[in-house]
TISESE-943958 format. One record per residue (C-alpha): residue number from 0; residue in three letters; chain; x, y, z. Coordinates in steps of 0.2 Angstrom, whole numbers, plus 5000, padded with zeros to 4 digits. Layout:
# TISESE-943958
@resi: NUM; resn: Ala; chain: A; xx: X; yy: Y; zz: Z
...
# end
This chain:
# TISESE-943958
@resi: 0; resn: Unk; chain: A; xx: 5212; yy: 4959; zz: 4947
@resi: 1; resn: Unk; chain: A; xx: 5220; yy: 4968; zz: 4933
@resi: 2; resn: Unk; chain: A; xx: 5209; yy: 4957; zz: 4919
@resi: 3; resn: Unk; chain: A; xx: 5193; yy: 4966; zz: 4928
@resi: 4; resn: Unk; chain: A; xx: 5200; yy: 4983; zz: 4927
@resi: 5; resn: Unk; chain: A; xx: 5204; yy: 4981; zz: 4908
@resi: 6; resn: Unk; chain: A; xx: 5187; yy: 4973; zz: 4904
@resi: 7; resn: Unk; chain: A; xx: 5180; yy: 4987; zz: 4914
@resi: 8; resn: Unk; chain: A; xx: 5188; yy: 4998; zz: 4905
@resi: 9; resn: Unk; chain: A; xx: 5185; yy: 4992; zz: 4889
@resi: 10; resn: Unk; chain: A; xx: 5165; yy: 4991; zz: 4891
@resi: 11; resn: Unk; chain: A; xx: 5167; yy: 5009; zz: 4894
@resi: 12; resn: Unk; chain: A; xx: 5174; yy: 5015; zz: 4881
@resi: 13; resn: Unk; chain: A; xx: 5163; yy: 5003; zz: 4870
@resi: 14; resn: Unk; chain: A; xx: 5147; yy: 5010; zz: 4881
@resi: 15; resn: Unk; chain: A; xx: 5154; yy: 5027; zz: 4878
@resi: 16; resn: Unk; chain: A; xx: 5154; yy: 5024; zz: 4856
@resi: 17; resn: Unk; chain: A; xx: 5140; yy: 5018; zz: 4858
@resi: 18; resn: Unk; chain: A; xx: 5131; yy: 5035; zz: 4865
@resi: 19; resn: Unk; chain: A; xx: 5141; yy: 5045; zz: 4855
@resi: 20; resn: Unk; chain: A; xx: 5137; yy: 5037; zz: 4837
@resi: 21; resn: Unk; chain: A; xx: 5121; yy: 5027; zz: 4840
@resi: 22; resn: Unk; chain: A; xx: 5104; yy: 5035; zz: 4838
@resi: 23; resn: Unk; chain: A; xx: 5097; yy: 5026; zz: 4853
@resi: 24; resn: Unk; chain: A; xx: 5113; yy: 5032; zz: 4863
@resi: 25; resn: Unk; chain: A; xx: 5111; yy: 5050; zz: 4855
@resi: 26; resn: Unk; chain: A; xx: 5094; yy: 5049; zz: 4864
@resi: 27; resn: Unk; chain: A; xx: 5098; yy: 5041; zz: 4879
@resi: 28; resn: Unk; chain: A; xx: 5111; yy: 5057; zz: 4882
@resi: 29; resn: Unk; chain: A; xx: 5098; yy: 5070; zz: 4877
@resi: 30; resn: Unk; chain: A; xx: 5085; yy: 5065; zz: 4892
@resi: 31; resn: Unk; chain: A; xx: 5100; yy: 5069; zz: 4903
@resi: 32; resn: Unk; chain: A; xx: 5105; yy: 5085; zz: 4896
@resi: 33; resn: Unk; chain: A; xx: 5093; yy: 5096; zz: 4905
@resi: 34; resn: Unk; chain: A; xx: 5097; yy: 5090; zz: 4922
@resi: 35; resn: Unk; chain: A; xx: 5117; yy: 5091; zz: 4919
@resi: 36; resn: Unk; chain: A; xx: 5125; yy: 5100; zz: 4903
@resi: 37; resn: Unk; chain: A; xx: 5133; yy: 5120; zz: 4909
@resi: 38; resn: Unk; chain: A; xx: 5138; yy: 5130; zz: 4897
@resi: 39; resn: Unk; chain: A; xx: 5157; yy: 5127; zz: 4904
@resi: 40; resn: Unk; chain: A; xx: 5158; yy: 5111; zz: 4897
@resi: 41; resn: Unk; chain: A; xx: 5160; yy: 5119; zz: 4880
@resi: 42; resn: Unk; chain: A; xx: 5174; yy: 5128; zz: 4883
@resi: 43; resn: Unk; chain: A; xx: 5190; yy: 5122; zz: 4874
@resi: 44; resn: Unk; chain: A; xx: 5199; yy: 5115; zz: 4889
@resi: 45; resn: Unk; chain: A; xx: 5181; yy: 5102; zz: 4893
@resi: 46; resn: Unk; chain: A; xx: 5176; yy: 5098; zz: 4875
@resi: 47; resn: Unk; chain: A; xx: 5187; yy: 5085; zz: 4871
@resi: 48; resn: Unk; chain: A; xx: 5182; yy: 5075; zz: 4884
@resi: 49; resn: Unk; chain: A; xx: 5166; yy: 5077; zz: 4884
@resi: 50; resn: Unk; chain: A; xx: 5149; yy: 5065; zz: 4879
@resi: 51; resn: Unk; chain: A; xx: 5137; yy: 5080; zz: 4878
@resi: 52; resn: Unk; chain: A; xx: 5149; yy: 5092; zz: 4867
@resi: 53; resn: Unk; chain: A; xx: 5150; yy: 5077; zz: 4856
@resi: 54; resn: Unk; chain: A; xx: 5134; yy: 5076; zz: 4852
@resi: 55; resn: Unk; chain: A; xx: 5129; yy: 5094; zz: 4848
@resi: 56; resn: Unk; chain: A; xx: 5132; yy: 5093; zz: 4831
@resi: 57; resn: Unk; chain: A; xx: 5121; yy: 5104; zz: 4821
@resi: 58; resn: Unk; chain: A; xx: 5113; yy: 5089; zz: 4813
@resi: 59; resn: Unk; chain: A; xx: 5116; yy: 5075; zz: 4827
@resi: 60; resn: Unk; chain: A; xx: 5104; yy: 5081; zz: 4842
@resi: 61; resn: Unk; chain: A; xx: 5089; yy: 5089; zz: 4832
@resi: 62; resn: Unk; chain: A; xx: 5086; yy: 5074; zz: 4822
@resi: 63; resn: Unk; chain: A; xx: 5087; yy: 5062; zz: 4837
@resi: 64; resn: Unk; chain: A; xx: 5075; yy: 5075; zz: 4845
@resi: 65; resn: Unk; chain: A; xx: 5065; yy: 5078; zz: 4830
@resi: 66; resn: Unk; chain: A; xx: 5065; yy: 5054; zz: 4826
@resi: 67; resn: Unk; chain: A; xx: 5059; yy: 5055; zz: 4844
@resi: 68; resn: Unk; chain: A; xx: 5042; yy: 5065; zz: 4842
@resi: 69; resn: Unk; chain: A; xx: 5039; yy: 5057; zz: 4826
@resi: 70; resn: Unk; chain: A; xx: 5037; yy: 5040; zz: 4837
@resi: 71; resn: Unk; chain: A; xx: 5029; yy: 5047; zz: 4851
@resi: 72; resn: Unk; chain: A; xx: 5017; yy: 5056; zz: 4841
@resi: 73; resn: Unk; chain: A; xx: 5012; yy: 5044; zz: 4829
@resi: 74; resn: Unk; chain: A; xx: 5010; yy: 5031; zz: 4845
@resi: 75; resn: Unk; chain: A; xx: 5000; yy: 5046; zz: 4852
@resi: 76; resn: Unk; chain: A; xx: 4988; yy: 5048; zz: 4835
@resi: 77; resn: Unk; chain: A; xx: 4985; yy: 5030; zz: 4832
@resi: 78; resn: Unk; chain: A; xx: 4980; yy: 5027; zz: 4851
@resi: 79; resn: Unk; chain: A; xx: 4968; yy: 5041; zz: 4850
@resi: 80; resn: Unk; chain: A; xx: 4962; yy: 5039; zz: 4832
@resi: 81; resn: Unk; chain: A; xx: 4959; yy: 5018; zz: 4839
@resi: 82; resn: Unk; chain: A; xx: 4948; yy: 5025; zz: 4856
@resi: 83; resn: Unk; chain: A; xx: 4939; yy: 5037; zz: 4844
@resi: 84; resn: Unk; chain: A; xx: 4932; yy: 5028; zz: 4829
@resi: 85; resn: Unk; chain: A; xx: 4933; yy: 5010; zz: 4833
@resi: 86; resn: Unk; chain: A; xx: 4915; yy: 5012; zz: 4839
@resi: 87; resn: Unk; chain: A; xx: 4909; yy: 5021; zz: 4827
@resi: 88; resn: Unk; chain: A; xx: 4918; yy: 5017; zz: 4807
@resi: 89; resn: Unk; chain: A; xx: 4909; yy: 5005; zz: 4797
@resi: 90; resn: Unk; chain: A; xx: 4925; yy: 5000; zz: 4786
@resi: 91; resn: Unk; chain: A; xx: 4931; yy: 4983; zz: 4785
@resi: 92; resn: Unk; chain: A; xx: 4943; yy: 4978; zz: 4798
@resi: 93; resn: Unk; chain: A; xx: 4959; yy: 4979; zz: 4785
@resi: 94; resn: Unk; chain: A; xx: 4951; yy: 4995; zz: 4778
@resi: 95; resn: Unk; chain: A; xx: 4950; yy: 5001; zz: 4797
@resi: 96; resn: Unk; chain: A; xx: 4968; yy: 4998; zz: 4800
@resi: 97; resn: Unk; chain: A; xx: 4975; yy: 5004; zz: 4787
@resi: 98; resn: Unk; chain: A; xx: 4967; yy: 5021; zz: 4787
@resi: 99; resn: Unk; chain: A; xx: 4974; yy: 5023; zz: 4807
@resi: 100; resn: Unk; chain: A; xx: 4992; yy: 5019; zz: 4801
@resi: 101; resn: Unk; chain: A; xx: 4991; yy: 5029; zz: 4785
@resi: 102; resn: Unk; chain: A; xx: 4985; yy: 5044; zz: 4795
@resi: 103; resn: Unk; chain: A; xx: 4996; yy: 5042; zz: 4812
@resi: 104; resn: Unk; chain: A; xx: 5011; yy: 5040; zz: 4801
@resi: 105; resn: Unk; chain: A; xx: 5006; yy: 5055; zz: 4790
@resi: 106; resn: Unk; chain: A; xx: 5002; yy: 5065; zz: 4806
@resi: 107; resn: Unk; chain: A; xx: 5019; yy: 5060; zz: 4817
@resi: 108; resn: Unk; chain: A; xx: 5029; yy: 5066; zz: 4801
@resi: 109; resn: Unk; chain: A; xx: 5021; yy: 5082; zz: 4800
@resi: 110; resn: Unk; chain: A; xx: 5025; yy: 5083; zz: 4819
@resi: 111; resn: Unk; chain: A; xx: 5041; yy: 5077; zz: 4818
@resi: 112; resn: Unk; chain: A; xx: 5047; yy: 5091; zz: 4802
@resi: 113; resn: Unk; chain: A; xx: 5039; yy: 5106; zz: 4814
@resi: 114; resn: Unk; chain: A; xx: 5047; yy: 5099; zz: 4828
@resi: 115; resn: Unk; chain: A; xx: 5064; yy: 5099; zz: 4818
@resi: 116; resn: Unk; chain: A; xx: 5062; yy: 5118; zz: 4812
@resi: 117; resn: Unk; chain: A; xx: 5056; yy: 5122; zz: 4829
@resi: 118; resn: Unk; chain: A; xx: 5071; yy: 5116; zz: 4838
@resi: 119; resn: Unk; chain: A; xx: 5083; yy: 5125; zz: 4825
@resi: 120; resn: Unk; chain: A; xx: 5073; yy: 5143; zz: 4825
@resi: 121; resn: Unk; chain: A; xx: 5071; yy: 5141; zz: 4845
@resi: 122; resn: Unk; chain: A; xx: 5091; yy: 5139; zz: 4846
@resi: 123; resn: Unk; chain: A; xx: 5094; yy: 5153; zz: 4836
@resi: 124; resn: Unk; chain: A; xx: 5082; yy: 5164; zz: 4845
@resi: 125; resn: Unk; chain: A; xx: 5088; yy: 5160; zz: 4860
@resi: 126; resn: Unk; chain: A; xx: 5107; yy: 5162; zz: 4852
@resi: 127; resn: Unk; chain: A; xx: 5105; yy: 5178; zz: 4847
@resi: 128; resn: Unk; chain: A; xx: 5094; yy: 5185; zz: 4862
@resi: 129; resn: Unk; chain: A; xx: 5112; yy: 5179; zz: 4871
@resi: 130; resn: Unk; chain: A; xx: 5122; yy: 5185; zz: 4862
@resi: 131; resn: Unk; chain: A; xx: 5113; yy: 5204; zz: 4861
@resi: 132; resn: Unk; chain: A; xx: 5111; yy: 5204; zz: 4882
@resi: 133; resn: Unk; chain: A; xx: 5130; yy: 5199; zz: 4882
@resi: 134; resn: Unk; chain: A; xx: 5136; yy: 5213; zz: 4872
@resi: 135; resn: Unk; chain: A; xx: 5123; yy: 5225; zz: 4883
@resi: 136; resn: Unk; chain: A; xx: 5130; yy: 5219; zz: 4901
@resi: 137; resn: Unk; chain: A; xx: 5150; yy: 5220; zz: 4893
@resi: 138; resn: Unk; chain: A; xx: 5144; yy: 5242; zz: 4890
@resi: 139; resn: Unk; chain: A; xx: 5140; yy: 5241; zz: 4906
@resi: 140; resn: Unk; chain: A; xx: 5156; yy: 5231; zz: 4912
@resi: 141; resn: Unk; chain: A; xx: 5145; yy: 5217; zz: 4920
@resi: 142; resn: Unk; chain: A; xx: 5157; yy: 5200; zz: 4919
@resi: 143; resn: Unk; chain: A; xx: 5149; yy: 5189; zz: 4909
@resi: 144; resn: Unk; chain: A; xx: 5154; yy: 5172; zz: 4896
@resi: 145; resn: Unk; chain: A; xx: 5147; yy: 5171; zz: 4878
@resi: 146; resn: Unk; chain: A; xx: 5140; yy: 5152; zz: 4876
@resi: 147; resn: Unk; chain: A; xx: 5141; yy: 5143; zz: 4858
@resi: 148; resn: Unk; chain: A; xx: 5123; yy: 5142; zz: 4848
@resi: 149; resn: Unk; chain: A; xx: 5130; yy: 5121; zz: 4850
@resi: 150; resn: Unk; chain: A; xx: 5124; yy: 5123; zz: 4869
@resi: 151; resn: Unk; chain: A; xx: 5106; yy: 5133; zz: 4864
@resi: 152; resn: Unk; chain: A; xx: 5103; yy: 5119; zz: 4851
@resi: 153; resn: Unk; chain: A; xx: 5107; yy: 5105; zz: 4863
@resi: 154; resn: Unk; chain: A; xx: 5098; yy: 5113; zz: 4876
@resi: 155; resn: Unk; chain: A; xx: 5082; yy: 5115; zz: 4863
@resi: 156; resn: Unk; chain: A; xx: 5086; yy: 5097; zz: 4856
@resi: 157; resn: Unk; chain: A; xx: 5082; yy: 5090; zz: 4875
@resi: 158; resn: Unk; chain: A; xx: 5068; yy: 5102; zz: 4877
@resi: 159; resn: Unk; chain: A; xx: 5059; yy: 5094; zz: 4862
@resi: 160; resn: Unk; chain: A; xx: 5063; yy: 5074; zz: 4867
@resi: 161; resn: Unk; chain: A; xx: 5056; yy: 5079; zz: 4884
@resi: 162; resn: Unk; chain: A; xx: 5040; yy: 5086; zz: 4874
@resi: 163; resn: Unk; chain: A; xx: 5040; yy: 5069; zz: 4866
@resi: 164; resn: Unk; chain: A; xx: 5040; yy: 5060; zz: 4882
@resi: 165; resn: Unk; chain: A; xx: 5025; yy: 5069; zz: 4888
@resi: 166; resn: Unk; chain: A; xx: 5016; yy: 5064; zz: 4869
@resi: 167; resn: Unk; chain: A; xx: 5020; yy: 5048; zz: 4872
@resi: 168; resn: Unk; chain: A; xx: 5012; yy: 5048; zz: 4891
@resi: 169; resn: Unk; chain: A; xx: 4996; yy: 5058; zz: 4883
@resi: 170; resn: Unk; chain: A; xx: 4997; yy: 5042; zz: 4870
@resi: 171; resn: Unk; chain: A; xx: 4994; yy: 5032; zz: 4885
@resi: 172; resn: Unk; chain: A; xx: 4978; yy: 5040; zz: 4897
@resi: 173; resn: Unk; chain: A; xx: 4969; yy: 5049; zz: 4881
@resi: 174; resn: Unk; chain: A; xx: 4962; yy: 5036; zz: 4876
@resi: 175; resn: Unk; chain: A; xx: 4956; yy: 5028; zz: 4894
@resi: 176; resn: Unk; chain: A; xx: 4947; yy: 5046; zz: 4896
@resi: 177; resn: Unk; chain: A; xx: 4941; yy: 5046; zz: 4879
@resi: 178; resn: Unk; chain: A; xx: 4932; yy: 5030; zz: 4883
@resi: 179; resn: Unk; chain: A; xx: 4926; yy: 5034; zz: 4899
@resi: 180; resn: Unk; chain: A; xx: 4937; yy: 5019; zz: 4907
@resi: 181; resn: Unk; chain: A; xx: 4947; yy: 5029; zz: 4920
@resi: 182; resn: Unk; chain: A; xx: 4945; yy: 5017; zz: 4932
@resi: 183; resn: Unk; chain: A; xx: 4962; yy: 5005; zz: 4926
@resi: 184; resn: Unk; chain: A; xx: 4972; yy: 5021; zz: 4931
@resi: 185; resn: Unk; chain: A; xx: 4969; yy: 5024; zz: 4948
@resi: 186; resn: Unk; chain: A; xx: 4968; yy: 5005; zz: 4950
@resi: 187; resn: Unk; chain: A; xx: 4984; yy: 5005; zz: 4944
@resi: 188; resn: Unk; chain: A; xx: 4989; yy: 5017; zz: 4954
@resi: 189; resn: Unk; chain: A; xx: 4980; yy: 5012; zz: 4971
@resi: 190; resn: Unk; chain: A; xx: 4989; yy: 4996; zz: 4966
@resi: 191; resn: Unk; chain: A; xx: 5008; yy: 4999; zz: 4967
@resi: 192; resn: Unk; chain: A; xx: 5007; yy: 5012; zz: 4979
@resi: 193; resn: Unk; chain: A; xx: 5027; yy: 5013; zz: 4984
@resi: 194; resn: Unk; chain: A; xx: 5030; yy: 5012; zz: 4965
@resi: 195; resn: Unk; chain: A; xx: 5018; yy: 5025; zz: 4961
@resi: 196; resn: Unk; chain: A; xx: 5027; yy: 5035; zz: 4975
@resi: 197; resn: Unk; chain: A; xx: 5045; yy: 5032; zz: 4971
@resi: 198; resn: Unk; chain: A; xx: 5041; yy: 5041; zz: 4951
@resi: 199; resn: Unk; chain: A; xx: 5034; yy: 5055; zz: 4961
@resi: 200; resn: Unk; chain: A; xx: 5050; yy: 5057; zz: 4970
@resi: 201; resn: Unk; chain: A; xx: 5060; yy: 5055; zz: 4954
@resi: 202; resn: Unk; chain: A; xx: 5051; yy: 5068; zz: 4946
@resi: 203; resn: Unk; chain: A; xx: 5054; yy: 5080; zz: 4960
@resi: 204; resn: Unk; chain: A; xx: 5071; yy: 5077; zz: 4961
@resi: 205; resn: Unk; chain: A; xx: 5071; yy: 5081; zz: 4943
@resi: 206; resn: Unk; chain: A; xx: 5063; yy: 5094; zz: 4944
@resi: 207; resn: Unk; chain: A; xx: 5074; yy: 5102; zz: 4956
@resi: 208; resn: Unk; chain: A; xx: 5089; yy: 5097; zz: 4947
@resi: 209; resn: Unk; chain: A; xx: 5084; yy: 5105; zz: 4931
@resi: 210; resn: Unk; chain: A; xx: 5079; yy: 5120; zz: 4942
@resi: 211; resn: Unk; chain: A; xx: 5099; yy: 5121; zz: 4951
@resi: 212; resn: Unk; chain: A; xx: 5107; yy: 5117; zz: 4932
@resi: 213; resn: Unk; chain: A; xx: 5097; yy: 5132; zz: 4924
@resi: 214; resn: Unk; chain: A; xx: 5104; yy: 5143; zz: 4942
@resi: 215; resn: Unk; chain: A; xx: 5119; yy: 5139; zz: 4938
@resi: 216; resn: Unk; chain: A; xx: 5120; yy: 5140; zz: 4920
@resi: 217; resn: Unk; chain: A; xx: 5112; yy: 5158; zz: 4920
@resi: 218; resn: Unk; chain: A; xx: 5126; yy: 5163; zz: 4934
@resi: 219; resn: Unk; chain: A; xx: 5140; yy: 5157; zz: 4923
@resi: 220; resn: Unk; chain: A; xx: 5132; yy: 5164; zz: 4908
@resi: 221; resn: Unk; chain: A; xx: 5127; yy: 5181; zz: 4914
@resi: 222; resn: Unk; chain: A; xx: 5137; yy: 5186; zz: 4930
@resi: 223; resn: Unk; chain: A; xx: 5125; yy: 5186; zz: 4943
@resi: 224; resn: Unk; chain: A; xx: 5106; yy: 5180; zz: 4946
@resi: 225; resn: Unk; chain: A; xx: 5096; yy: 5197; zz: 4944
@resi: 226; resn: Unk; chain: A; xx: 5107; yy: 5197; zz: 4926
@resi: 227; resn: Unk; chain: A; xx: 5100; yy: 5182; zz: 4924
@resi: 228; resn: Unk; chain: A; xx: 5081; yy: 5183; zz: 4929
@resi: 229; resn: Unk; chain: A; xx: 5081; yy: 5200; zz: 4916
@resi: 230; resn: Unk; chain: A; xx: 5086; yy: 5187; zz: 4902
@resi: 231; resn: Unk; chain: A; xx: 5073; yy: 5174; zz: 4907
@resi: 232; resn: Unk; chain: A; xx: 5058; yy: 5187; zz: 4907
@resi: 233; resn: Unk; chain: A; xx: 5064; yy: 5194; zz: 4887
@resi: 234; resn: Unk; chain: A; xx: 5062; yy: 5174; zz: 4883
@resi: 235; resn: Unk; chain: A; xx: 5042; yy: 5180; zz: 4886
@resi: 236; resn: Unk; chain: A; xx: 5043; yy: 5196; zz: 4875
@resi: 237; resn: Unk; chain: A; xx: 5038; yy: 5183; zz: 4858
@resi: 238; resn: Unk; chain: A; xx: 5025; yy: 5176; zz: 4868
@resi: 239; resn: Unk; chain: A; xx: 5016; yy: 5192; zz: 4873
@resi: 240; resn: Unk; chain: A; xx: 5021; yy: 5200; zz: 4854
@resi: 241; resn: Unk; chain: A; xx: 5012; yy: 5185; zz: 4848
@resi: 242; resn: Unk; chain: A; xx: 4997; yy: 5184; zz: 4858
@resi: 243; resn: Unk; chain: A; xx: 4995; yy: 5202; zz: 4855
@resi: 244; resn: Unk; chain: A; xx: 4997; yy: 5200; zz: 4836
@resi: 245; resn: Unk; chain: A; xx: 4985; yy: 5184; zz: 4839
@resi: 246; resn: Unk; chain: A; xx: 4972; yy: 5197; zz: 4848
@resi: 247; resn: Unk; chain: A; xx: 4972; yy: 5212; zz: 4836
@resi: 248; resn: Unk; chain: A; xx: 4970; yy: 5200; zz: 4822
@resi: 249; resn: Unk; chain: A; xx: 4958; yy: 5191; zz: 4829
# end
C-alpha cells in the first residue's frame, strides 16, 4: 500500500499549489476564511505551514475578492438589465445585446475597482482601530495580542467574496420578481424539499461557525469577551458619524 500513500501524498501537495497559486484556488480558500482563519495562525511559529497566511498577500486576496464581484455583478446587471428592457427596447436584436454587455461589463468594473479600494480602506480601518484599542487595554494592563493588517485584509478580502455571492444569488431571483414570475421559485422549492432543507441547514451551520470563529478571534485578540464586545461597537462609530453627516447635509 505504500504506492497509495505516495500518490496520496502527491495530489496533496499538487492540490495544495494549486490553492495557493491559482486564482480559482485563491477563491476557493477565501469562501473558507470566515468560518476558520484565527488570528493565531499568523504568528511565526504557524505561518509556514499555513494555506491561509499564504494567501494574504497584499495583492493576492483583494484582487481575487475584488475579480469575484466584477463577475457576479456583471452576471447580476445583465440579468436584470434582460428582465427590464426586453419588453420594452425597439433596437435590433444585435443592437439589443450589445448595449446589455457593453453596459454590464462597464457596470461590473466599476463594482469591481470600489470593491477593490473598499476592501483595502476597510482593512486599514479596521487595522488601525486594532491597533489603537491594543495600545489602550496594554495602559491598562489587560493581556491582549496585536494581529498583523495581513489577517484584517484577508478577513475584509472574504467579506467582499461573500458579498459577491449574494450579487450573484440577487442575479438569479430579480429578474423572476421583476417579471412578476415567482412562481418557478417556490415550485422549485416545493419541489426538492429535502434539498431545499439540507442548504438551510448549511447556512445555519455556517452561520454558527462564523459566529464561534469571530468569539474566539476577539478572545485571542483582546483578552476577554467584554474587551471584545467594546471593540465591535467602535466598528459602528463610522456608520453613525456617517449617517449624521448624511442627515445634517441632507
Amino acid at each position: 500500500m505504500g504506492w497509495l500513500y505516495d500518490l496520496m501524498l502527491k495530489f496533496l501537495a499538487k492540490a495544495r499549489i494549486w490553492l495557493i497559486h491559482n486564482p480559482m484556488g485563491k477563491t476557493v480558500l477565501l469562501f473558507v476564511v470566515p468560518h476558520y482563519v484565527l488570528p493565531e495562525m499568523f504568528k511565526p511559529e504557524h505561518r509556514g505551514r499555513n494555506l491561509f497566511v499564504k494567501i494574504s498577500g497584499v495583492v493576492s486576496a483583494p484582487i481575487s475578492a475584488a475579480t469575484f464581484c466584477t463577475s457576479a455583478f456583471g452576471f447580476y446587471a445583465g440579468n436584470t438589465l434582460n428582465a427590464t428592457l426586453a419588453k420594452k427596447s425597439e433596437l435590433s436584436n444585435v443592437e439589443y445585446y450589445e448595449f446589455i454587455g457593453t453596459v454590464s461589463f462597464a457596470s461590473s468594473l466599476f463594482v469591481g475597482g470600489i470593491a477593490l479600494v473598499c476592501v483595502y480602506a476597510l482593512s486599514l480601518y479596521l487595522w488601525g482601530n486594532h491597533k489603537a484599542w491594543v495600545a489602550i487595554f496594554k495602559r491598562m494592563k489587560h493581556p491582549t495580542n496585536s494581529a498583523p493588517f495581513a489577517y484584517f485584509l484577508l478577513m475584509t478580502s472574504s467579506r467582499a467574496l461573500w458579498f459577491g455571492v449574494f450579487i450573484f444569488l440577487a442575479g438569479l431571483v430579480i429578474p423572476s420578481v421583476i417579471s412578476g414570475e415567482v412562481d418557478p421559485i417556490f415550485s422549485a422549492i416545493h419541489a426538492y424539499p429535502f434539498l431545499t432543507t439540507f442548504v438551510i441547514i448549511i447556512l445555519m451551520w455556517l452561520q454558527q461557525r462564523k459566529e464561534w470563529v469571530e468569539s474566539v478571534s476577539m478572545r485571542q485578540m483582546y483578552g476577554s469577551t467584554w474587551a471584545g464586545f467594546f471593540v465591535s461597537l467602535s466598528h459602528l462609530v463610522p456608520l453613525f458619524t456617517t449617517l449624521l453627516l448624511f442627515r445634517l447635509a441632507v
